[in-house]
C-alpha positions in Angstrom: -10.1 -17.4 -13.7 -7.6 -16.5 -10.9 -4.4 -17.5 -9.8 -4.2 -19.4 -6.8 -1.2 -19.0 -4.6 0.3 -20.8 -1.1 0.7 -18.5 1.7 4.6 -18.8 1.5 4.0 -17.3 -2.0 1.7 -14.6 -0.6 4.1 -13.4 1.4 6.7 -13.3 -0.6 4.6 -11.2 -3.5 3.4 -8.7 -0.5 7.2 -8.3 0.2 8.3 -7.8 -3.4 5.5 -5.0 -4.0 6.3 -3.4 -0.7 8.4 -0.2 -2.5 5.8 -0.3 -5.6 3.7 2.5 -6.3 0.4 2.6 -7.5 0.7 2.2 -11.6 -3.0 2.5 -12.0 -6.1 4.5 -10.5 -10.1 3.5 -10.9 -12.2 6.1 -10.1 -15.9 6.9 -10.4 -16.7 5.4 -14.1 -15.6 1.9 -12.2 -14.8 -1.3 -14.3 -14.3 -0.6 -17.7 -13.4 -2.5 -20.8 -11.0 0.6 -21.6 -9.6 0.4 -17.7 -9.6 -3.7 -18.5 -7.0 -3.5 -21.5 -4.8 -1.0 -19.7 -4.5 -3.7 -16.8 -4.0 -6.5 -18.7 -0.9 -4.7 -20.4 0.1 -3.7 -17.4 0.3 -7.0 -15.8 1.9 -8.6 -18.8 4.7 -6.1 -18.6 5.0 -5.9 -14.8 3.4 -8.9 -13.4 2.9 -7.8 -9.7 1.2 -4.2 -9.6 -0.8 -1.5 -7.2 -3.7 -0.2 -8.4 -5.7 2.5 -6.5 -9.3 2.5 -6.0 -11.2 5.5 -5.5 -14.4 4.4 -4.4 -17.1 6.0 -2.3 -17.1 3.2 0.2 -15.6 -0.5 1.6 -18.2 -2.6 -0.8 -18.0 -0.8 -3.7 -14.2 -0.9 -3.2 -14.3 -4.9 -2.3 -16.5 -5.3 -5.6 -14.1 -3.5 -8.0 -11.2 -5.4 -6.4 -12.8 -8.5 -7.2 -14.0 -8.3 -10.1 -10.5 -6.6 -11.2 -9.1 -9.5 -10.3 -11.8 -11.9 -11.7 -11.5 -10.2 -15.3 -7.8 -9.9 -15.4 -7.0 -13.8 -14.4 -5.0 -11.8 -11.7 -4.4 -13.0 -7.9 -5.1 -10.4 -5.5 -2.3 -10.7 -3.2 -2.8 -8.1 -0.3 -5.7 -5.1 0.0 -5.1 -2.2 2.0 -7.6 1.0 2.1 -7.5 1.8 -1.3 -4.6 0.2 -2.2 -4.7 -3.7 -4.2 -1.6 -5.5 -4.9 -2.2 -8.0 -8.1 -0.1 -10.6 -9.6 -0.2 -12.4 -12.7 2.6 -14.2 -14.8 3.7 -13.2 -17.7 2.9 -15.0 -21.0 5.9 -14.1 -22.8 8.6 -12.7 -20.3 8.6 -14.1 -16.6 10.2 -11.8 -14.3 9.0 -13.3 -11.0 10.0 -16.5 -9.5 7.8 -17.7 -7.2 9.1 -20.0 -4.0 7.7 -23.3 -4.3 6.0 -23.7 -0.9 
């Protein structure tokens, strides 16, 4: 289950990850349950995160991304290239507050 956010929120996410850098790579072995807990403790700890993915081309890359963000309960707030920007709140320690709008 994903998050859903406004627009206003969207932007406001793509800002705060603007000076970010990629925490976490995917590479050929694609979507695994290993790669899975590694992202879920990421985002617990962080909450908005780039991860790079090294895929051959644009669909394999737009698979992985969504199913990434399918299996993580994570919104995908911006793509670029190789580059995905997810958020997801944290269940013990909220960092982020999101503008209502």
């Amino acid at each position: 289950m994903s998050i859903a956010l406004t627009p206003a929120q969207n932007r406001f996410l793509r800002g705060q990850a603007h000076d970010l850098k990629a925490l976490l790579q995917i590479g050929g072995k694609g979507v695994t349950p290993a790669f899975l807990a590694e992202l879920d403790e990421v985002l617990e700890r962080h909450e908005l995160i780039k991860v790079k993915v090294a895929a051959e081309d644009r669909e394999a890359r737009d698979t992985m991304i969504a199913e990434l963000a399918t299996r993580s309960g994570s919104a995908l707030v911006q793509r670029i290239g190789h580059i995905a920007i997810f958020y997801r709140p944290s269940k013990e320690k909220r960092q982020i507050v999101l503008p209502r709008s």
